[in-house]
C-alpha positions in Angstrom: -9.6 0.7 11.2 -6.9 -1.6 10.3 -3.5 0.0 8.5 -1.1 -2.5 6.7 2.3 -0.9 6.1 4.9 -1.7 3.6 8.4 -0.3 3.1 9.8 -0.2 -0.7 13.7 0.4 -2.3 13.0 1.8 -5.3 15.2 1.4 -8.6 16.9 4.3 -9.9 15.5 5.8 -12.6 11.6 4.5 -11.4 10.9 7.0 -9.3 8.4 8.4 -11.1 6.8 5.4 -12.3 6.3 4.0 -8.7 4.6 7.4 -7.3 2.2 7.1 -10.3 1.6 3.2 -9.6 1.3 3.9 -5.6 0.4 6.8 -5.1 -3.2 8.3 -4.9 -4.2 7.9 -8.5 -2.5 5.1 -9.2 -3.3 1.5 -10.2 -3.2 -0.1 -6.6 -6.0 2.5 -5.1 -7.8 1.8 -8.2 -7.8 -1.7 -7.2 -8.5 -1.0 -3.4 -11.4 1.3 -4.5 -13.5 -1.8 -5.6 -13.8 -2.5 -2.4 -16.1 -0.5 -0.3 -14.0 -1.6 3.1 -11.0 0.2 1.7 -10.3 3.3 3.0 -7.4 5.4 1.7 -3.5 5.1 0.8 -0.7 7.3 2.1 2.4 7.4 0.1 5.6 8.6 1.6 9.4 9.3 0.8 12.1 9.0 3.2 13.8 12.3 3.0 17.1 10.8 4.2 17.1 7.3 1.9 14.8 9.1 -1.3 15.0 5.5 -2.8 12.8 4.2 0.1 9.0 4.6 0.4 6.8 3.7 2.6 2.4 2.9 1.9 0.1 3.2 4.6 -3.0 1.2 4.1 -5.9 1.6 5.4 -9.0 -0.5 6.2 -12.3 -1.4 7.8 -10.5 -4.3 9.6 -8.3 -6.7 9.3 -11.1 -9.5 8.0 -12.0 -6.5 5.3 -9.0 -6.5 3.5 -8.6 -10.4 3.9 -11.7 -11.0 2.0 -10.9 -8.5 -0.5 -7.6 -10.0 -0.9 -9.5 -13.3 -1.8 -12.4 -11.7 -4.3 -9.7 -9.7 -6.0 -7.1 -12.3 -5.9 -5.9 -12.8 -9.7 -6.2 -9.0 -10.0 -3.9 -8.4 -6.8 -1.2 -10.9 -8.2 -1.3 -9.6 -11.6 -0.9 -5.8 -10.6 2.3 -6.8 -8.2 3.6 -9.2 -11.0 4.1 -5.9 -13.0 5.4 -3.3 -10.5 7.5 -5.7 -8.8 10.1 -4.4 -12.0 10.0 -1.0 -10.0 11.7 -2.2 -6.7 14.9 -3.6 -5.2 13.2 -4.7 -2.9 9.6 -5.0 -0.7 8.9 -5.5 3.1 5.7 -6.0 4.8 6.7 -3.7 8.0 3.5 -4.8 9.5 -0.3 -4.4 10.5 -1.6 -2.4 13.1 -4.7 -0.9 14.8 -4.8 2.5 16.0 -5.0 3.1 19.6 -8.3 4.8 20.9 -7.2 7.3 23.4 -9.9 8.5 25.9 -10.9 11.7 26.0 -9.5 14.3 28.5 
């Protein structure tokens, strides 16, 4: 599995509109869901900053979502063109693997 996640300051007043757009009904998982190596999104609110939220991504791997990111290209820019209007600001936090702990 391959998990991309990004941290988001959300506008005043678009709260709402960027839990529908994000979150598990919303138009980015619709987009993801045209790819069979997509897995799931988590969407989650800081309870100390509630203006930042954080997505968790996740993937088959790594070359998965790259080649998704290439068939689905115009559809990917288009849909952050219009909810870029809902944030202060974006931040890639990063990509990771999970660790595969050994049984005990």
């Amino acid at each position: 599995m391959f998990v991309i996640l990004w941290e988001y300051e959300v506008k005043l007043g678009c709260e709402e509109s960027f839990e529908r757009a994000y979150g598990a009904q919303g138009s980015w998982v619709q987009l993801f869901r045209r790819d069979p190596a997509y897995i799931s999104t988590q969407l989650l609110r800081d309870p100390l900053r509630c203006s930042f939220y954080f997505t968790l991504d996740c993937w088959n791997s790594d070359q998965t979502f790259d080649n998704f990111k290439l068939s689905y290209r115009v559809d990917y820019e288009s849909l952050d063109f219009a909810t870029q209007s809902l944030t202060v600001q974006e931040r890639l936090i990063g990509s990771f693997t999970p660790l595969r702990t050994p049984l005990l």
